[in-house]
C-alpha positions, 0 to 999 in steps of 0.5 A: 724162741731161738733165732738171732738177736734183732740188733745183729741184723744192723752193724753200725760203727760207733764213734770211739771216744779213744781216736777223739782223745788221742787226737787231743793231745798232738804229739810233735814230731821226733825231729822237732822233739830232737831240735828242741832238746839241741837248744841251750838251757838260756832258750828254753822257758818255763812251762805256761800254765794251761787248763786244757793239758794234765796238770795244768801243764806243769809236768811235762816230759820232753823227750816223750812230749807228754804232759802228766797230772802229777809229780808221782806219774811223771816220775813213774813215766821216767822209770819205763821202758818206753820213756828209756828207749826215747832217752836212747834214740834222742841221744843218738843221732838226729832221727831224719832230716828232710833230706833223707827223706827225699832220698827216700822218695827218690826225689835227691841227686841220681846216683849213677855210679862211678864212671867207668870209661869215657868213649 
């Protein structure tokens, strides 16, 4: 009567339906959600309607680049945490540039230091 349950003996790994909807809706990036809040009023469109996105893309938050089903949601989002730290963050400076990362990489100009004494 005792012993372990069949089904433990095989561990398989099941397909998580959260990484397949994660990856519907891609994000962009914080540099290309910075430039596109730098633009002027007179560039910015209004938004297509589109039925694969919440809300037939109408409710959109550009500093989070997220889309909402409704009015409601979307003015709860504006009211979080989160939504006021990416407020914050993009109205500082612009989060990274290719050349720092570069730098990063150590791919930019050596930095040797001042010279000291010529011989």
């Amino acid at each position: 009567m005792g012993g372990k349950c069949p089904s433990r003996k095989v561990k398989k790994r099941r397909f998580s339906h959260k990484t397949a909807r994660r990856t519907k809706f891609l994000l962009k990036g914080d540099d290309a959600v910075y430039e596109e809040l730098q633009k002027g009023d007179s560039e910015k469109k209004p938004l297509p309607r589109d039925e694969d996105l919440p809300g037939m893309g109408q409710y959109y938050c550009l500093h989070c680049d997220r889309y909402f089903a409704n009015v409601d949601v979307r003015d709860e989002h504006f009211k979080t945490k989160r939504h006021k730290k990416r407020l914050k963050q993009m109205s500082g400076p612009a989060p990274h540039t290719q050349l720092d990362a570069e730098l990063a990489a150590g791919m930019g100009m050596p930095d040797n230091g001042p010279t000291l004494m010529s011989m």
